[in-house]
C-alpha positions, 0 to 999 in steps of 0.5 A: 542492483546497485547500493543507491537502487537497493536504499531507495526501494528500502526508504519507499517500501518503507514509506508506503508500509508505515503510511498505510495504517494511516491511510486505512483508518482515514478511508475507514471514515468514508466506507464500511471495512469490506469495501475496503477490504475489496479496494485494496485486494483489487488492487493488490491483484492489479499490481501483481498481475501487471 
C-alpha cells in the first residue's frame, strides 16, 4: 500500500469512528436501542461477510 493509500484509509477510519456517536444519538431519537443495537450488527455482519 502506498503512503497516499495508508492516509486515506487513517482520515476515513478516522471519520467514520468519530461520526458514529453522533450518528447513534441522532438515531436513538427515532427507535428504542435494541433496534438499533440489530441495525448496526446486521450490518456489521454484511460488511464482513462481503
Amino acid at each position: 500500500m502506498t503512503r497516499i493509500g495508508i492516509i486515506l484509509t487513517g482520515t476515513v477510519f478516522s471519520l467514520l469512528w468519530a461520526s458514529a456517536f453522533v450518528v447513534g444519538k441522532i438515531a436513538l431519537l427515532y427507535t428504542d436501542p435494541m433496534s438499533l443495537l440489530c441495525a448496526r450488527f446486521l450490518v456489521a455482519g454484511v460488511l464482513i461477510i462481503a
